[in-house]
C-alpha positions in Angstrom: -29.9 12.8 -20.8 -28.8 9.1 -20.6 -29.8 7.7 -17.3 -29.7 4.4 -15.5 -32.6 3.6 -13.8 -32.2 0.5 -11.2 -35.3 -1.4 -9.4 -35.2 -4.0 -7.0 -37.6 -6.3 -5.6 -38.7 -6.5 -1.7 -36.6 -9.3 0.0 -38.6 -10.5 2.5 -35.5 -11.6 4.8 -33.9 -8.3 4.7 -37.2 -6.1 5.6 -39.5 -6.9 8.3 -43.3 -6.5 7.3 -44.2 -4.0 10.1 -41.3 -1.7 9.9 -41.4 1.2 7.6 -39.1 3.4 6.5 -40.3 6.2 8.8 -39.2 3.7 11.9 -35.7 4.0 10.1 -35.9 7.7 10.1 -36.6 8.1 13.8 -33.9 5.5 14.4 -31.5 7.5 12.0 -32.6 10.5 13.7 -31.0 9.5 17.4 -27.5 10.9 15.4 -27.7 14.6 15.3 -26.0 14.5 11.7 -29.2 13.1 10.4 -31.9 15.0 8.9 -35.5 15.1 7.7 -36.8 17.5 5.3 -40.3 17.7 4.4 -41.4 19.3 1.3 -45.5 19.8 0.5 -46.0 20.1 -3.4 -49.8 19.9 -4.6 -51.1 18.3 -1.5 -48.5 15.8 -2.0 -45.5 15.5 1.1 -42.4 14.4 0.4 -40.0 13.5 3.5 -36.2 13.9 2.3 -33.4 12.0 4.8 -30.3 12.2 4.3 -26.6 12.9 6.5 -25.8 16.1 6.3 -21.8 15.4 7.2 -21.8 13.0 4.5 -24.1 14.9 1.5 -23.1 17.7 -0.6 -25.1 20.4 0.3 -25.0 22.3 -3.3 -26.7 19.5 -4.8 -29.0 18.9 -2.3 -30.6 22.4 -2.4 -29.9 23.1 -6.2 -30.6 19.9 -7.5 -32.8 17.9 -5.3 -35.4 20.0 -3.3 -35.5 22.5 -6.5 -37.3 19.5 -8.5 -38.9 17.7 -5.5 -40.9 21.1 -5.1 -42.1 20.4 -8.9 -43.2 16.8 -8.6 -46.2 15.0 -7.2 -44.8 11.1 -7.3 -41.9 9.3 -7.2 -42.0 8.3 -11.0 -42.6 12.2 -12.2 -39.4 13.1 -9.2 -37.0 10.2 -10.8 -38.0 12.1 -14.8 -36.7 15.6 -13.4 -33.7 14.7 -11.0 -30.7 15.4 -13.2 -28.9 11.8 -12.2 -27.4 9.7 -13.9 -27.6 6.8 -11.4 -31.2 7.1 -9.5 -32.1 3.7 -7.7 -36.1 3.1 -6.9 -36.3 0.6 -3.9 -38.5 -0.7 -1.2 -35.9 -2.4 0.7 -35.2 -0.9 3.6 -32.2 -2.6 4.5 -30.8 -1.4 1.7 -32.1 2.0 1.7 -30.4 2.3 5.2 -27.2 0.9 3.5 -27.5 3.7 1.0 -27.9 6.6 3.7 -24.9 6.1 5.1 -22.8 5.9 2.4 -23.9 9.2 1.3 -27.4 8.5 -0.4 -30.5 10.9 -0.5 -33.3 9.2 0.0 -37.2 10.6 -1.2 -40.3 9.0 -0.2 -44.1 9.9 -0.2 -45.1 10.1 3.1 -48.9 9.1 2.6 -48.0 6.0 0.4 -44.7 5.2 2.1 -44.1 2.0 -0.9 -41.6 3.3 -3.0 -38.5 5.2 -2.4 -36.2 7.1 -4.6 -32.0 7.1 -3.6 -29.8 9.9 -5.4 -26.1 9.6 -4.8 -25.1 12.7 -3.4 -22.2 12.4 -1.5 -19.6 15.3 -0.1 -16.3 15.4 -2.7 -14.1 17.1 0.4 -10.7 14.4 -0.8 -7.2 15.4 -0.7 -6.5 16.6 -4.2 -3.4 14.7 -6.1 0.0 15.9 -5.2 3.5 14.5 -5.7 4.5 10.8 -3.8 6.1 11.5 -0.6 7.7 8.0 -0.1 8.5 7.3 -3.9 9.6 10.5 -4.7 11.6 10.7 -8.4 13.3 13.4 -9.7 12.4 12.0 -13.5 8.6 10.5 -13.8 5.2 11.5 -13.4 4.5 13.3 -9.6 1.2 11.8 -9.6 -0.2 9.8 -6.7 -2.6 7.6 -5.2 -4.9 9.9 -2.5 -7.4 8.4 -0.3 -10.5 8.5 -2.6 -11.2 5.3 -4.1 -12.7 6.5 -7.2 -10.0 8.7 -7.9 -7.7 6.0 -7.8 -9.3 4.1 -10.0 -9.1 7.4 -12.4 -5.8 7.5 -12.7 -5.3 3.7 -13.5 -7.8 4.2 -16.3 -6.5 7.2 -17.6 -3.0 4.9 -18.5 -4.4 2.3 -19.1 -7.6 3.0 -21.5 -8.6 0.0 -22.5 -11.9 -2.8 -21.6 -10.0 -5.8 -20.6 -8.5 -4.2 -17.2 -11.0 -5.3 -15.2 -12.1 -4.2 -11.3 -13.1 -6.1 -8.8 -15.0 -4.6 -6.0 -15.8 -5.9 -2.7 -17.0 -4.6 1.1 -14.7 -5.7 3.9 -15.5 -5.4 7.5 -18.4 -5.6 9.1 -17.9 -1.9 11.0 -16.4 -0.1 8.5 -17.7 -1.6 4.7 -14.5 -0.8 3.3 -14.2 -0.9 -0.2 -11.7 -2.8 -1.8 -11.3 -3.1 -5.4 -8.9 -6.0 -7.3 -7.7 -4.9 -10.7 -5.8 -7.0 -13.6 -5.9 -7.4 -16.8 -8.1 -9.9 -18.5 -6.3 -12.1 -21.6 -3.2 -11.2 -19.9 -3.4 -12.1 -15.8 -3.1 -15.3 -14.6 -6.7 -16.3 -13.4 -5.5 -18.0 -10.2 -3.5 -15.0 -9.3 -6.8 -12.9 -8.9 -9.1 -15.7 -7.7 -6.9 -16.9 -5.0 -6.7 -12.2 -3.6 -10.7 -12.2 -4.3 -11.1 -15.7 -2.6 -8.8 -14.1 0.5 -10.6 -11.0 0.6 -14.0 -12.4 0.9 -12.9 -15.0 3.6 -11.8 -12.5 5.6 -13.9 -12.3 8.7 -12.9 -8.8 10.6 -14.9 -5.9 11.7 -13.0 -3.3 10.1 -10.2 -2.6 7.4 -8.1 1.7 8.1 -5.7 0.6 5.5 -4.4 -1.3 2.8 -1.5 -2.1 5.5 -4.3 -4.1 6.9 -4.8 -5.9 4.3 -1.8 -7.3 3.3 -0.9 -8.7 6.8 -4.3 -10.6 6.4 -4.4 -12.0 3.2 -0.2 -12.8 2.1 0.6 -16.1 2.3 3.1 -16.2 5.7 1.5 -13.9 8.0 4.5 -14.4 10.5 7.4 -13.6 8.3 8.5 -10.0 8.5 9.0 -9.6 4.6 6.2 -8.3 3.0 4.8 -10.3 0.1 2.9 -7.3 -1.4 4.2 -4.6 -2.9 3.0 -1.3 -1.4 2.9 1.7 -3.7 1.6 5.0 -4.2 2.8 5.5 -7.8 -0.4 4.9 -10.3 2.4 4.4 -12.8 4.1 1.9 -11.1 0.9 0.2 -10.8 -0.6 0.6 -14.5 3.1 -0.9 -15.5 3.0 -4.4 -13.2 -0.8 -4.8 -14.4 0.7 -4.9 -17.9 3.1 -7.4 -17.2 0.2 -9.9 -15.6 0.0 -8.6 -11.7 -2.5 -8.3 -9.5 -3.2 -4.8 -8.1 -5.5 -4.1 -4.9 -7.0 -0.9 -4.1 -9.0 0.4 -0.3 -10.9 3.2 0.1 -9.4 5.4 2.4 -5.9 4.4 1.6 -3.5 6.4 -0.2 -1.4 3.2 -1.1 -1.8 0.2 -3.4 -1.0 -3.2 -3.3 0.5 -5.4 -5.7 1.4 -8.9 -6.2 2.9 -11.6 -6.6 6.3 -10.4 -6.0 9.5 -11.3 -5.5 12.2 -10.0 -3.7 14.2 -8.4 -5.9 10.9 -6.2 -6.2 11.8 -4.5 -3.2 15.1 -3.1 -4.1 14.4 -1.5 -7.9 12.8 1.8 -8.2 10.4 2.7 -10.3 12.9 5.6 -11.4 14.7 3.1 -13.0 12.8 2.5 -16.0 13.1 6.5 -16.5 16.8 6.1 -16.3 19.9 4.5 -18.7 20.1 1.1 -18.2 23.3 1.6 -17.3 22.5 4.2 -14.6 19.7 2.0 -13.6 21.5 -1.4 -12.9 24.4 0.5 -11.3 22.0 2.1 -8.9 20.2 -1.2 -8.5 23.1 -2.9 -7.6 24.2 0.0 -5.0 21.1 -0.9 -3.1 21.7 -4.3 -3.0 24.5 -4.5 -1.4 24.1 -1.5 0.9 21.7 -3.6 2.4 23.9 -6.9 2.3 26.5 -4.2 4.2 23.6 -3.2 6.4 22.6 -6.4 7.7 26.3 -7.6 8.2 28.9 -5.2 9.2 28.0 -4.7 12.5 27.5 -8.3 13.3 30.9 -8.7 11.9 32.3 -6.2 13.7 31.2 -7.9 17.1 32.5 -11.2 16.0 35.7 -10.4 15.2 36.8 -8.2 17.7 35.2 -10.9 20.3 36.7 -14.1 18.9 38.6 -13.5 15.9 41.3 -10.8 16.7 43.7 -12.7 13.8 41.3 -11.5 10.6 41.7 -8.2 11.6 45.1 -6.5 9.6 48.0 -5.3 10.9 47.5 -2.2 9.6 44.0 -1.5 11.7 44.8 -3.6 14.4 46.5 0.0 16.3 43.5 2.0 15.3 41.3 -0.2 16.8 43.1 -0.8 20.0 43.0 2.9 20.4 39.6 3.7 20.0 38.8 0.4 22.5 41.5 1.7 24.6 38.7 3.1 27.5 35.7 1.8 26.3 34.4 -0.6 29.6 31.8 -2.2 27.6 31.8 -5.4 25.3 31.4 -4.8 21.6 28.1 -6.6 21.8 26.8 -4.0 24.1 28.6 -1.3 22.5 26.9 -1.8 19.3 23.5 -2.4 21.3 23.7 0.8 22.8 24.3 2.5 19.1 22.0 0.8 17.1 19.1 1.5 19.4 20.2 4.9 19.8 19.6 5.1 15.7 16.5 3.3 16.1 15.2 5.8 18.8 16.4 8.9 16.6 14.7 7.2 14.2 11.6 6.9 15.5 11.3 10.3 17.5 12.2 12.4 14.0 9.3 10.3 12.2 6.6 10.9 15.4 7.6 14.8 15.6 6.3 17.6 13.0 8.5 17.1 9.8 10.8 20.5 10.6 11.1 19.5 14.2 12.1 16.2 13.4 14.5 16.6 10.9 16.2 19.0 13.6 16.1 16.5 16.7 17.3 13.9 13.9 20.8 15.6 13.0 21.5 17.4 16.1 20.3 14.3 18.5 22.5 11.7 16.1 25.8 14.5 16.4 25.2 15.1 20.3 24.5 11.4 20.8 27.7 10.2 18.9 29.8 12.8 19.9 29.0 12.7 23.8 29.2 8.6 23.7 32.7 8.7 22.4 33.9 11.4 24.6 32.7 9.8 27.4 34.3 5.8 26.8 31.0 4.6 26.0 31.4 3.4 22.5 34.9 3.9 20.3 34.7 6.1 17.1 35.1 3.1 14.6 31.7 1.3 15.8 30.1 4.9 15.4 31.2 5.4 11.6 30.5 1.7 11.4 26.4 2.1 12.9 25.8 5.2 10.8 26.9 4.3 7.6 24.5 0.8 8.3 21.6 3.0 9.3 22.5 4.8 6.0 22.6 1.7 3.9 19.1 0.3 5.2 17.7 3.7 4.1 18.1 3.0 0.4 15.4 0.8 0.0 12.6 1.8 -2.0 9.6 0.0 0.3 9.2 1.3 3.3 8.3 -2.1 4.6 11.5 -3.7 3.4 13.7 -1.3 5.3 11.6 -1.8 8.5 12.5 -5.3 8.1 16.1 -5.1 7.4 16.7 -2.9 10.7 14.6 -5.7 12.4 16.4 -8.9 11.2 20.1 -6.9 11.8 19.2 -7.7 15.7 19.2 -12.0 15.6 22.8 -11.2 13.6 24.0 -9.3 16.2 22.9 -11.9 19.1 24.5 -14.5 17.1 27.3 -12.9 16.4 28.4 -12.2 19.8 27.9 -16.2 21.5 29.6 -18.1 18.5 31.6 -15.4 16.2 31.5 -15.4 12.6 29.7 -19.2 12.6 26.8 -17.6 14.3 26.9 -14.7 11.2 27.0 -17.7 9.1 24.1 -19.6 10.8 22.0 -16.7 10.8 22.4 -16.2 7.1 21.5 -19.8 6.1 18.6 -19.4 8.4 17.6 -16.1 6.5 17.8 -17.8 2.8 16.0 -21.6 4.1 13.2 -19.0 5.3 13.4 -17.2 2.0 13.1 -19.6 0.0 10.2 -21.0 1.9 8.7 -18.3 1.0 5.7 -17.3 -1.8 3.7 -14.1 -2.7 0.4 -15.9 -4.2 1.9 -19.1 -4.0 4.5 -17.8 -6.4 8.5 -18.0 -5.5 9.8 -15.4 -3.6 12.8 -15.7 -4.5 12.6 -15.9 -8.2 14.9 -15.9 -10.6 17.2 -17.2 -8.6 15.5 -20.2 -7.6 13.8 -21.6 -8.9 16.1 -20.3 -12.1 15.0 -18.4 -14.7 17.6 -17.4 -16.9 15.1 -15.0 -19.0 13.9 -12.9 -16.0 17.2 -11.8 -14.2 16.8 -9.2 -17.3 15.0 -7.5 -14.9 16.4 -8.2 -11.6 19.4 -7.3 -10.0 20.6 -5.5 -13.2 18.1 -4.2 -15.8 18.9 -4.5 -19.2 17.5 -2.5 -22.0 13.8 -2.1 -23.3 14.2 -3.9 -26.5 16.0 -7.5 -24.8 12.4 -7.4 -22.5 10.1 -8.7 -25.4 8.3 -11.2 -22.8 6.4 -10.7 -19.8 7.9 -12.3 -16.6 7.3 -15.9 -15.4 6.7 -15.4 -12.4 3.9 -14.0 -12.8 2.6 -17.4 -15.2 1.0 -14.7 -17.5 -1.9 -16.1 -19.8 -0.2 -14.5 -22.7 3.5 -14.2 -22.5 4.8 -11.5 -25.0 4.6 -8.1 -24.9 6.2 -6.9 -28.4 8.0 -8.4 -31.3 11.3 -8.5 -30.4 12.9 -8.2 -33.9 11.4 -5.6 -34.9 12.1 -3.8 -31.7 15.7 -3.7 -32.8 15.1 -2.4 -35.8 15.8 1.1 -36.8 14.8 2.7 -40.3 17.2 5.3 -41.5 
């Protein structure tokens, strides 16, 4: 059996000459989870440690004490274990390291110099099931769980080759995270993954839950509400971005990805896309954009008009709209307060609640809420069609994230709005694009390829054109090697 044997030498600042690795033990030992085995072979004892909550108990008994029983030192133990990864050590630092990451670890009690560590940790995971947030009725229903070698399996198993490269490192001083950085080598832009694994090892924080965590710490405006990474749980969204020249970050314990440098128009293209027509694809694309132009502005507009600018609205809806205001008390700014937070409320509560019970408070509370507000002169029938179909159109977003953030920047509008009319709607939107184009996702534009302009990647942007016109990987991402096929002989078909 191949087998990688791995020996390191006694670091004088990590291990204090008096303590041994029996101190360790008894300290270990004030969890109840921690246990000591000792097995007597030949006049020999062994002492085994080890967590039981974080080692697999089938290999501990059929594996481990099975062949410690047979040996009579640590060099004769490390022949018989059947491991492929057995580390020899005398650092206890690092042995204590090892124990709590799900590490065996064998001494001889007499000598007490060398110590053997088998990897044996529990496999209990959440098996791979279909995304619940990127759901597509055409594509693979694979995605990420929270087990970061797993994840890592199913980016390798796309993308078999030597050059996709990972990066690991430990993040937080509490919880050791592991967070691994993956790209491309040949292919991503070197600064792109220096300046993540530069950001991930300044980071000075005791622990990291999520990958959630991680992008509010390392993107490049930690105050603007857009997100700069892309968060997925598709492994086939991700293996596709590393093969145009992104950046991909994975956490243990997270059951999403991250992925940069992005831009904006990122946010509104699913990955069902590329499984669809181009035609069905850029008409879907387009859709969503402008249900969340309609989302941000329609109620803002409302509130402007009908508070300063009663001569836009036409004569034909001008009766309609007098009759739904006829007994309503409140101002349209309040009005569309009152809705809008009632959506965001029915929002929240179905999301808190058990799935059944809040799909059920979600459509009955919205039709007892509407319903009883209109009946009782609190808000006019127009606004309500008006507030639904917005809450609607912010719903089409593919990132979660992004649709948090279009509810959230729908509020300054509304202010706005309501103290200086349609030049506050105006001043809000200028205020929205000097931000956005402020903004970068690893120091790239965010708003790219509309500024700065480039006329080759709007192929892939608001519309998406076909497979055979994307020959080149985008700019954005300042690629070390630009093309991804010929595209002449792409377009050609033999009979």
């Amino acid at each position: 059996m191949f087998r990688t044997r791995k020996k390191d030498k006694t670091s004088a600042e990590n291990k204090n000459a008096a303590e041994t690795i029996q101190t360790v033990f008894n300290d270990l030992s004030a969890s109840d989870d921690f246990k000591q085995s000792f097995v007597t072979n030949r006049h020999v004892t062994f002492c085994i440690g080890f967590y039981e909550t974080l080692t697999e108990a089938d290999i501990l008994h059929k594996d481990i004490l099975h062949n410690v029983q047979k040996a009579v030192s640590i060099e004769e133990l490390t022949a018989l274990l059947p491991f492929e990864d057995l580390k020899i050590s005398e650092d206890v630092t690092l042995i204590q390291d090892a124990l709590l990451q799900g590490s065996v670890c064998i001494h001889n009690s007499i000598s007490n110099k060398q110590f053997c560590l088998v990897k044996a940790k529990s496999a209990k995971e959440r098996q791979v099931a279909p995304p619940e947030v990127e759901f597509s009725v055409v594509g693979p229903k694979e995605s990420f769980v929270e087990s970061y070698q797993t994840n890592i399996h199913l980016i390798r198993k796309r993308l078999p080759i030597s050059n996709l490269v990972v990066k690991e490192r430990t993040v937080g001083r509490l919880s050791k995270t592991k967070v691994g950085v993956l790209y491309i080598e040949g292919i991503a832009n070197k600064e792109n993954y220096n300046t993540v694994l530069q950001r991930i090892e300044d980071l000075n924080i005791d622990q990291i839950a999520d990958s959630s965590y991680l992008t509010q710490l390392i993107q490049d405006n930690q105050h603007s509400p857009f997100p700069q990474f892309i968060d997925t749980e598709r492994p086939d969204r991700m293996a596709a971005v590393l093969g145009e020249g992104k950046v991909a970050i994975i956490v243990d314990g997270a059951p999403h990805a991250l992925i940069g440098p992005t831009t904006i128009f990122e946010f509104f293209s699913a990955f069902e896309d590329y499984y669809l027509n181009w035609l069905v694809a850029s008409f879907f694309r387009l859709v969503r954009f402008f249900a969340v132009l309609f989302s941000i502005l329609v109620t803002p507009l409302y509130v402007a008009v009908l508070t300063y600018h009663y001569e836009l609205i036409p004569k034909d809806m001008v009766s309609t709209l007098v009759t739904s205001r006829t007994a309503i008390p409140l101002p349209p700014i309040l009005e569309a307060l009152i809705l809008e937070l009632a959506i965001e409320l029915l929002r929240e509560a179905g999301a808190r609640l058990p799935t059944k019970v809040g799909q059920t408070i979600g459509i009955v509370g919205g039709i007892v809420i509407g319903t009883a507000s209109v009946e009782a002169g609190l808000t006019s029938n127009v606004l309500l069609i008006i507030v639904a179909l917005a809450a609607l159109a912010s719903f089409t977003t593919p990132v979660y994230q992004m649709g948090n953030t279009i509810r959230l920047i729908r509020f300054p509008f509304l202010l706005m709005s309501h103290y200086i009319g349609l030049i506050g709607v105006a001043i809000s939107f200028c205020f929205l694009l000097i931000h956005l184009l402020r903004l970068s996702s690893l120091g790239r534009p965010f708003l790219e390829p509309l500024f700065p302009l480039r006329v080759f990647d709007l192929k892939d942007a608001l519309i998406r054109l076909p497979f055979k016109y994307q020959s080149k990987r985008p700019i954005q991402a300042q690629t070390e090697d630009t093309v991804k096929f010929n595209q002449s002989e792409a377009k050609h078909k033999n009979e």
